[in-house]
N, C-alpha and C positions, 0 to 999 in steps of 0.2 A: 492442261488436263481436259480430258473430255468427259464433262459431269453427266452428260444425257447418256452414253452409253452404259457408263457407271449406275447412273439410275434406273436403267431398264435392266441391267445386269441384278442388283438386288432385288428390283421385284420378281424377276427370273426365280432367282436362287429360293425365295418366300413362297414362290408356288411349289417349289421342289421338296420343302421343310412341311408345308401343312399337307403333301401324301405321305410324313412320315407320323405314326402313333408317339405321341408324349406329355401322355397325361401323368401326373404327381404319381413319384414313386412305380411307373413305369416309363424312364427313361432309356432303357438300355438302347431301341433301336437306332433311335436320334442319337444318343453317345455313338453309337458304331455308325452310322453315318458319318459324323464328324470325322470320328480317327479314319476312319477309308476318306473323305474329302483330305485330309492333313498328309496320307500315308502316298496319295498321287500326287501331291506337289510337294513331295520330297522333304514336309519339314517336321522337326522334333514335336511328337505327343506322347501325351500320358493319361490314363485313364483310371480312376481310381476306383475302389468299392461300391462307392456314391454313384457312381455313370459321370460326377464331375470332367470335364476335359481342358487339359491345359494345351496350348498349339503353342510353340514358338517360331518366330520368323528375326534373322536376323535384317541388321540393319543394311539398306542401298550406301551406294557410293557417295560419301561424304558426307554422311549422317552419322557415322561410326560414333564418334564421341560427343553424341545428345542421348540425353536419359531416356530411360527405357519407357515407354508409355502400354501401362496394362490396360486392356480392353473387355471389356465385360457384360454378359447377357442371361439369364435365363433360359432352358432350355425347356424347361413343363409347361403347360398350360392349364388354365380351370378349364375343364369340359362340361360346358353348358350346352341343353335342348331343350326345344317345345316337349309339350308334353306329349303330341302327336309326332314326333321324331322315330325312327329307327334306325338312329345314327348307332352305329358302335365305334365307341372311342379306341379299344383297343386295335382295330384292325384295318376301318372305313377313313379313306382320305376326308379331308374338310372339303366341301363342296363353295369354291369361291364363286361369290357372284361380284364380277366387274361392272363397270361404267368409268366415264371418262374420270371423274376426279376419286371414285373412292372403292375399295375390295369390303365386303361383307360376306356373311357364309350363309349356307343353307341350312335354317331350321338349329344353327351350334354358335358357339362361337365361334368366330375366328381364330383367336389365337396369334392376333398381332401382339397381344401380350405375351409372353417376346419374342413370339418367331421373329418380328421383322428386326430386334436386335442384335437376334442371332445373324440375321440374313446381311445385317453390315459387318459381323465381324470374317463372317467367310467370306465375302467381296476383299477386306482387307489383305484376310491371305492367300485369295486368289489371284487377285490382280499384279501384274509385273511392271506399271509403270507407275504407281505414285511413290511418288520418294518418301521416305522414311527412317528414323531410328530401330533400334530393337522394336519388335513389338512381342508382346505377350497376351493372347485370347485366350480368356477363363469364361467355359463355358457350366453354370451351374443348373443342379436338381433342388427340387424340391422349396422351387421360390414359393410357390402358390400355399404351400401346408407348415409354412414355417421356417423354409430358409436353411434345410437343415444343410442341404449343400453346401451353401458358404460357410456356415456355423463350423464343417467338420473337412471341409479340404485343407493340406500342406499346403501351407503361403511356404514353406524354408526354401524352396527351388525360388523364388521370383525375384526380379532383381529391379524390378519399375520403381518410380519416385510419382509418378503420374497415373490415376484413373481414371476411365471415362466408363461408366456406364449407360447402356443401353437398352435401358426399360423407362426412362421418359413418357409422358404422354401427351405434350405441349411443344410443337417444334418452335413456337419462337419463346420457353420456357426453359430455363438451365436451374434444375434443385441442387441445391447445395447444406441441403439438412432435410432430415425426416425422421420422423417417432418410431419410440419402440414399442413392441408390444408382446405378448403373451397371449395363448388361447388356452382359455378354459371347459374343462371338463367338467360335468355336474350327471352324477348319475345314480340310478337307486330302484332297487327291486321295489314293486307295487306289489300290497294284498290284493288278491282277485277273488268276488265272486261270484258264483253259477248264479244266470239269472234263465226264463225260458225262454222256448224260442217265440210265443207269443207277444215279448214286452216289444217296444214300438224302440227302432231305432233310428237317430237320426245324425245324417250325414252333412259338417258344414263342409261347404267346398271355397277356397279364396283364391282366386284366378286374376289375371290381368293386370298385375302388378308389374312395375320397371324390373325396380332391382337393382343390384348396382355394386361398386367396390366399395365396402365395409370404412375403406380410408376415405378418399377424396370425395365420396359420395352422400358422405353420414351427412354431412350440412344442408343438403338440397332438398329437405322436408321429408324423401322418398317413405314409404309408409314399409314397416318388415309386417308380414304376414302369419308371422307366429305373435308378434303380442295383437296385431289385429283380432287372432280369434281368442287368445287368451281373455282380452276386453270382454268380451262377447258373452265366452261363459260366465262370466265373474256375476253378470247380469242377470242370469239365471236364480230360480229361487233353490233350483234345486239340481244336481248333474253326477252324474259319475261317466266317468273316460273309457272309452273300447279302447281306442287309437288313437294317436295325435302324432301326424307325422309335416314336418314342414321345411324346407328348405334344405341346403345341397352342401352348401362350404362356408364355412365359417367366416369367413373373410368377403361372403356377398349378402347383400342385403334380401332376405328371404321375399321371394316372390311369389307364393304359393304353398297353402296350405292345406290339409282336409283331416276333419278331425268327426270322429264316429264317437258318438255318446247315447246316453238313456237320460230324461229327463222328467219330472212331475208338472213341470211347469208350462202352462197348456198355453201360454201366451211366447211360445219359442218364438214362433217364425215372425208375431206379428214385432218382440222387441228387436230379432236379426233387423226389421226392416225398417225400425225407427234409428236403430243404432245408425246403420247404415248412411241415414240422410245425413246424420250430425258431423259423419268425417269428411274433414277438409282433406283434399288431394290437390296434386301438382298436375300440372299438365302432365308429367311423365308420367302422372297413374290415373289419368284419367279414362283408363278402360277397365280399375277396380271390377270386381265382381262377386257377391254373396250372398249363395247359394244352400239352400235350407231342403235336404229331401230325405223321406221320410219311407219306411219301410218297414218289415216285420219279417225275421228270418224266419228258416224252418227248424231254428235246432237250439239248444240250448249256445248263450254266449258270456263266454266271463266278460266281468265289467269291474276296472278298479273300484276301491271301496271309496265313499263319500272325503273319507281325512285325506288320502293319498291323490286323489282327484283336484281337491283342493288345494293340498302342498304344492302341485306342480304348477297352478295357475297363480298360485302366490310369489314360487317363483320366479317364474317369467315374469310379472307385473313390477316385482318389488326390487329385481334385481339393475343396478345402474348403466344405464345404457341411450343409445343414442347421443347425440354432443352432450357431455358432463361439465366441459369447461373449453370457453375460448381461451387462447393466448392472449395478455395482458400488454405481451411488446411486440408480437406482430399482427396488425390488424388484420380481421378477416381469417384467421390462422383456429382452427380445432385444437385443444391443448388437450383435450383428456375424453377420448368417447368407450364405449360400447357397441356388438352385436350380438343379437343372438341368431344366430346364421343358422343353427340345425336344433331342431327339436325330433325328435324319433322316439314314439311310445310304442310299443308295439307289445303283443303278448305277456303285460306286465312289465317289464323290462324301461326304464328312462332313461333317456341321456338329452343332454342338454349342451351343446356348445357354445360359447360365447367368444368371441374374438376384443381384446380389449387394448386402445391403442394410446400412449402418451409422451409426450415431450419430454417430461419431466418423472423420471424414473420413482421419486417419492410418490407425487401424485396417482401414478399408477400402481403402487404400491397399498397406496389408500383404497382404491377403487377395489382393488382385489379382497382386502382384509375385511372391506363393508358385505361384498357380496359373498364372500366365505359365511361371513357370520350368518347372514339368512340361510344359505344353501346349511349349513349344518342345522341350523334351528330346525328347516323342515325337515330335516335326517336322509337329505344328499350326501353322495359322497363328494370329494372335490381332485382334482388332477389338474395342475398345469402343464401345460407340453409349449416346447417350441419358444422360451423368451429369449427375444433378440433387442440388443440396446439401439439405443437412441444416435444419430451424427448429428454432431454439434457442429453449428455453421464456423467455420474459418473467415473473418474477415480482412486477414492478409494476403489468401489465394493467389499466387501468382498464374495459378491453372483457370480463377474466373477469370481474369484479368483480357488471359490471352484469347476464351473463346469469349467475353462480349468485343473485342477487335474486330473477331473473324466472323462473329454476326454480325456485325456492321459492315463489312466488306460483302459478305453474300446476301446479305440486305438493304441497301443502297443509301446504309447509314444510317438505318431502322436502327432502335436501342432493344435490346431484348429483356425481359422479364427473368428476375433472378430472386430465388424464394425457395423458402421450406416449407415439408409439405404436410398433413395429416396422415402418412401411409411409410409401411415398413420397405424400405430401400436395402437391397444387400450390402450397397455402401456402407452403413452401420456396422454389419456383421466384418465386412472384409477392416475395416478401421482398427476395431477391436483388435484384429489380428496383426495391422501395418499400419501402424500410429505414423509412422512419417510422410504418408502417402497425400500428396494433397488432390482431391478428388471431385468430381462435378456427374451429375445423372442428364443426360442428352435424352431424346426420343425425336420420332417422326408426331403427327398429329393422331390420335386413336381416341374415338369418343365409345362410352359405355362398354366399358370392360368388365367384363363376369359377367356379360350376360350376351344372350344370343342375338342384339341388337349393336354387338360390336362390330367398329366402322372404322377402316385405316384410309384417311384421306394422303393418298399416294403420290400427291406433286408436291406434301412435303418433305418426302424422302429425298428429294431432288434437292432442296435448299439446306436441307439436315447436312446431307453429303456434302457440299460444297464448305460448311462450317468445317468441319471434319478436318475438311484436305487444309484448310487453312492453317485449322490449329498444329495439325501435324506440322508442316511447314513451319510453324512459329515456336512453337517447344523448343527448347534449348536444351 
């Protein structure tokens, strides 16, 4: 096999995927991409409601009677920018920036979250000389906002015994279990009222935060920028809310917030500036920034009332979030966390998202009934959207089995990292659906995903691919 042409051929195909638009619940282009890639090399698809896409490829010469192996990726991505960006997600290619070992974007994400899984399953049905059984690419929507693609596509056509998924983000890392989770809704009209336009208003601004994935990321200290200013005003003697508006997706760790208030308390900026010193940050945030500016409109401004100003800083503060609970049996493992990834006040009007992720379907169970009962005490409304269960690790796998081999072989007998993880995997979702399936989550290397410092280091595409061909080759 010739793995270097193969590997220059998928990053090919990944620059070809990030000119096309596929942000969450605007997938159709990228679906019709696929089906026109699928429909020139002659093989069976299907496209569903969703923009879901199924490609079938039968099996080469003398692979006929080995099980079918389904393949699987992601087809959305989070659309993250600076805030100096004029990126449009609907329309503008991602602007890659290369060097020798790794792709990043300009000012956006990348969107190696999962274009480049996508970019190995079209190589699979592209290519005419690796040998193979059946294969089957399941290309899904709507991973980024809750999976609903996997939740809602016909598994009754598919005939695999075998999955491999391709949203990984650890190439010498093969997941074999991850949490389920739910995202919450919390929302509630504000009393507003008329204040003049002489009253003195002041603007916090929180800039220069990482940021990060809500999952794998909640452990790494990263700071969310909605209860940063939540903290802030709590501080205050006195406050009522214009605007509080902070962060993008529920499932990233808020990096940026600005919140417009009216205060009596004449010591704001100098407690902003004490507060300030007391927070520990990580290298990742150590370009924090809090920013205190003050002004005076010309016209009259509503301002939430003092109760409802309060409710909402009660609940941000009070609500369970951040790592809740480690795993008991596997070290170093998040068992039960929290995000509050969006806050958005605006004209009265709250909403509050929270992304809440856990191992253990009770314990998250719990987490939800504690923060229900605040959110209704301060007269939130409450919505859950989007719960996807939990995969439970198999430790009979004949499918780990065969790719720790085939990393050993394209690693020169290197043992590879096998573990479950803090984050929602559609493996969960497809399980649900094909309990007999025994399944493993693969990736290339991608560091800091959701946010616009996402980095696909691309020479390990090259040894990804070479596991790949193995295991195909070994699957029975």
């Amino acid at each position: 096999m010739n793995i270097q042409e193969k590997y220059e051929k998928v990053l090919k195909i990944f620059k070809e995927l990030s000119k096309v638009p596929r942000n969450s619940k605007r997938e159709e282009k990228i679906a019709d991409y696929i089906c026109q890639f699928a429909k020139n090399k002659g093989l069976e698809y299907k496209k569903d409601e969703l923009f879901n896409v199924i490609v079938k490829k039968g099996a080469t010469v003398g692979y006929e009677n080995k099980k079918t192996i389904l393949f699987q990726a992601h087809i959305d991505m989070v659309c993250e920018k600076t805030l100096e960006s004029t990126h449009d997600f609907e329309k503008d290619p991602i602007e890659i920036i290369e060097t020798e070992n790794t792709y990043t974007a300009k000012d956006t994400t990348l969107g190696a979250d999962d274009g480049i899984g996508v970019a190995f399953l079209l190589l699979l049905l592209d290519d005419e000389d690796i040998p193979h059984p059946a294969i089957e690419c399941l290309f899904t929507t709507q991973e980024e906002i809750g999976m609903d693609g996997a939740r809602n596509f016909n598994y009754q056509g598919l005939s695999a015994s075998y999955l491999i998924n391709l949203d990984g983000e650890e190439e010498n890392t093969a997941i074999v279990g991850c949490a389920g989770g739910i995202r919450m809704r919390y929302t509630k009209s504000m009393v507003q009222e008329e204040i003049k336009g002489d009253t003195t208003l002041y603007t916090l601004k929180i800039t220069g935060l990482f940021g990060g994935h809500s999952g794998v990321d909640i452990d790494k200290g990263r700071i969310n920028s909605n209860l940063l200013a939540a903290k802030y005003l709590e501080m205050l003697e006195d406050f009522q809310i214009v605007s509080f508006v902070g962060g993008n997706k529920d499932n990233a760790i808020a990096n940026a917030t600005e919140v417009v208030f009216i205060t009596k308390d004449k010591n704001a900026n100098k407690k902003m500036q004490e507060y300030f010193e007391t927070i520990e940050v990580t290298d990742a945030d150590k370009n924090l920034k809090m920013e205190l500016e003050i002004s005076t409109p010309n016209k009259d401004v509503n301002v939430i009332t003092n109760e409802d100003s309060n409710s909402l800083i009660r609940l941000l503060i009070d609500l369970k979030q951040n790592v809740i609970a480690m795993s008991k049996d596997v070290k170093g493992l998040v068992e039960t966390s929290g995000n509050v990834g969006i806050v958005k006040v605006e004209n009265g009007e709250a909403l509050i998202c929270e992304a809440l992720r856990s191992s253990i379907d009770e314990d998250k169970a719990k987490v939800m009934d504690y923060n229900n009962r605040i959110a209704q005490d301060l007269g939130f409304n409450i919505l859950g959207e989007g719960d996807y269960p939990g995969w439970k690790y198999n430790p009979n796998s004949k499918l780990e089995k065969i790719y720790k081999e085939a990393y050993k072989k394209s690693h020169n007998g290197e043992e590879p990292i096998v573990c479950a993880i803090h984050a929602g995997v559609e493996c969960g979702m497809i399980y649900e659906k094909m309990p007999h399936l025994e399944m493993i989550s693969l990736g290339p290397d991608v560091v800091d995903v959701h946010t616009v410092n996402e980095k696909l280091y691309i020479k390990s595409c090259k040894t990804l691919l070479e596991t790949l061909m193995y295991m195909i080759e070994d699957l029975d």
